[in-house]
C-alpha positions as CSV (number, residue, x, y, z in Angstrom):
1,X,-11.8,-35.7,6.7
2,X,-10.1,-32.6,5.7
3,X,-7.4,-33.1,8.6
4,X,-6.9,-36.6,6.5
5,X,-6.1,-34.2,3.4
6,X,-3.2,-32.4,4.7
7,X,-1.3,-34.4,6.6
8,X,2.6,-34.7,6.7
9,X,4.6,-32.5,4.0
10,X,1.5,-31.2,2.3
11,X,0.4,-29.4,5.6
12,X,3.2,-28.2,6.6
13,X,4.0,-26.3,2.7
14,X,0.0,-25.4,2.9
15,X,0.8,-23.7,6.3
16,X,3.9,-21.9,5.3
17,X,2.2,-20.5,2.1
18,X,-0.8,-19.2,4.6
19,X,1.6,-17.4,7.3
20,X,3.3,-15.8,4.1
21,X,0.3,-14.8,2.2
22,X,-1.2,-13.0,5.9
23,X,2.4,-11.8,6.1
24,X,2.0,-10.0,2.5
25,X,-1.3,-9.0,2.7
26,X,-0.8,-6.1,5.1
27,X,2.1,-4.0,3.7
28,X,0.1,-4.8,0.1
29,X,-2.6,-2.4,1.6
30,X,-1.3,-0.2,4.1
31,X,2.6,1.0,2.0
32,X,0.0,2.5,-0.6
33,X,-2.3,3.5,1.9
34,X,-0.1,5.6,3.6
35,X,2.0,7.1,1.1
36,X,-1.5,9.0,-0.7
37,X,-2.5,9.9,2.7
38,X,1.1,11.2,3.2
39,X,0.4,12.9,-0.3
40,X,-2.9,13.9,0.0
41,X,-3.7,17.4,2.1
42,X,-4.5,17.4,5.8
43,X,-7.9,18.0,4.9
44,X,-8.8,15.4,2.1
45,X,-7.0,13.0,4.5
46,X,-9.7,11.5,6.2
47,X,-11.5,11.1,2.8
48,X,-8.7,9.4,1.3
49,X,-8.6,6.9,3.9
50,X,-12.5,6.6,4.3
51,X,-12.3,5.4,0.3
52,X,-9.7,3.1,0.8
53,X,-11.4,1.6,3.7
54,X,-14.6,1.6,1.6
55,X,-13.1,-0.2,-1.5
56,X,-11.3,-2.5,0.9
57,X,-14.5,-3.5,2.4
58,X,-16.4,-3.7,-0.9
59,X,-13.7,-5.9,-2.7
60,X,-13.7,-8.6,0.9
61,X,-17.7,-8.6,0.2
62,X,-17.4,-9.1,-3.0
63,X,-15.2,-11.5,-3.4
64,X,-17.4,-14.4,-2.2
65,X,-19.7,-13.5,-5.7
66,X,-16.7,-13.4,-7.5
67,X,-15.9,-17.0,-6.0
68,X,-19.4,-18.1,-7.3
69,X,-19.4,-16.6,-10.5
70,X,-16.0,-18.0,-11.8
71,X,-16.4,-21.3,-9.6
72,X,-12.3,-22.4,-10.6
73,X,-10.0,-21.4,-7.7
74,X,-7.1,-20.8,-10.7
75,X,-9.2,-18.2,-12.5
76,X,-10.0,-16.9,-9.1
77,X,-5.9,-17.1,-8.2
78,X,-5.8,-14.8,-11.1
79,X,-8.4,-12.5,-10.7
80,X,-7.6,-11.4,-7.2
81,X,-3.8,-10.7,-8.3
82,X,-4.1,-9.0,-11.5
83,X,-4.9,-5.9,-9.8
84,X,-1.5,-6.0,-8.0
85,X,0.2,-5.4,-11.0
86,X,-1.4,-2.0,-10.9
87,X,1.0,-1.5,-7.7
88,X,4.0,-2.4,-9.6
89,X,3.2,-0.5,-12.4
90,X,3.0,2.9,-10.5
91,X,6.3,2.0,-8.8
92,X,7.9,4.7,-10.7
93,X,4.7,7.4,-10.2
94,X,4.3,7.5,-6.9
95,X,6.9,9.6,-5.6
96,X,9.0,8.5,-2.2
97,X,7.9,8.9,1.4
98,X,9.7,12.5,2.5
99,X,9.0,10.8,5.9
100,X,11.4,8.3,5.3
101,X,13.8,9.9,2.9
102,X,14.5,12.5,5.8
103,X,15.2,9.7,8.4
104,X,17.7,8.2,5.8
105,X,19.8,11.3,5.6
106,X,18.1,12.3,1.9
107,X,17.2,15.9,3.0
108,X,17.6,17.6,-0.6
109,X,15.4,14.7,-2.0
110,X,12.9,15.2,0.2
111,X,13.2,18.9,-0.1
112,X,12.0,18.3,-4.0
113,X,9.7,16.2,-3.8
114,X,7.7,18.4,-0.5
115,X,8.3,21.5,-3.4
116,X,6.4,19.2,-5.9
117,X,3.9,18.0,-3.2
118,X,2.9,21.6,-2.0
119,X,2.8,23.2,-6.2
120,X,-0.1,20.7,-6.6
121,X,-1.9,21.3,-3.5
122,X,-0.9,25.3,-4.1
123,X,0.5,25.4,-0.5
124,X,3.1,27.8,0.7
125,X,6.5,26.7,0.8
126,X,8.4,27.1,4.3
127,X,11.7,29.6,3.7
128,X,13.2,27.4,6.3
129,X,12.6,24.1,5.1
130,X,15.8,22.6,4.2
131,X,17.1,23.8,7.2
132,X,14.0,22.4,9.7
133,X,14.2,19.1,7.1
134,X,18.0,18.6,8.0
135,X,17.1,19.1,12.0
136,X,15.0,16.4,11.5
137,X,17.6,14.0,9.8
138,X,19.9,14.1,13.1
């Protein structure tokens, strides 16, 4: 009966949207994912990720209670995406990966923000490390 539902044009858009939402869904929780853990020191690392994978796992188990307690799939639409915003909104906080700023060329950019990275974790900075960052870059 459900097969009755979607046939022609509204199966086809109601695939598309699924194969984009599973397309979105990943780089939604692994860009921030690795960017704290790239943040975060070597030995918080594995908590960092052991929380995210917690809270992941809490919000998938929760969301079927959520489903039941709002019982309209709009409000529900709503609920689940509001917290995205958060993401956006820390667009400008969170600094860029050094990672990828070196393999772009941006060596004096990602010189600052590994200076700003190790004064919070009050870690030494290398002597060498515009000079081992621009190595890296070719």
């Amino acid at each position: 009966m459900v097969l009755f539902y979607f046939e022609g044009k509204t199966y086809t858009k109601f695939s598309t949207m699924q194969i984009l939402a599973f397309a979105c869904m990943l780089p939604l929780f692994q860009s921030p994912l690795a960017i704290t853990t790239e943040i975060a020191t070597l030995p918080k690392r594995g908590l960092v990720i052991g929380w995210a994978c917690i809270a992941w796992s809490v919000g998938v188990c929760a969301l079927p209670l959520v489903a039941w307690l709002i019982n309209q799939w709009k409000a529900l639409q709503l609920v689940c995406t509001i917290p995205l915003l958060f993401v956006f909104a820390c667009w400008k906080i969170i600094p860029e990966s050094p990672r990828w700023m070196v393999t772009k060329g941006q060596t004096a950019g990602a010189r600052e923000i590994m200076e700003k990275i190790a004064t919070a974790n009050k870690a030494k900075i290398p002597e060498d490390l515009q000079e081992t960052l621009e190595e890296m870059a070719q």
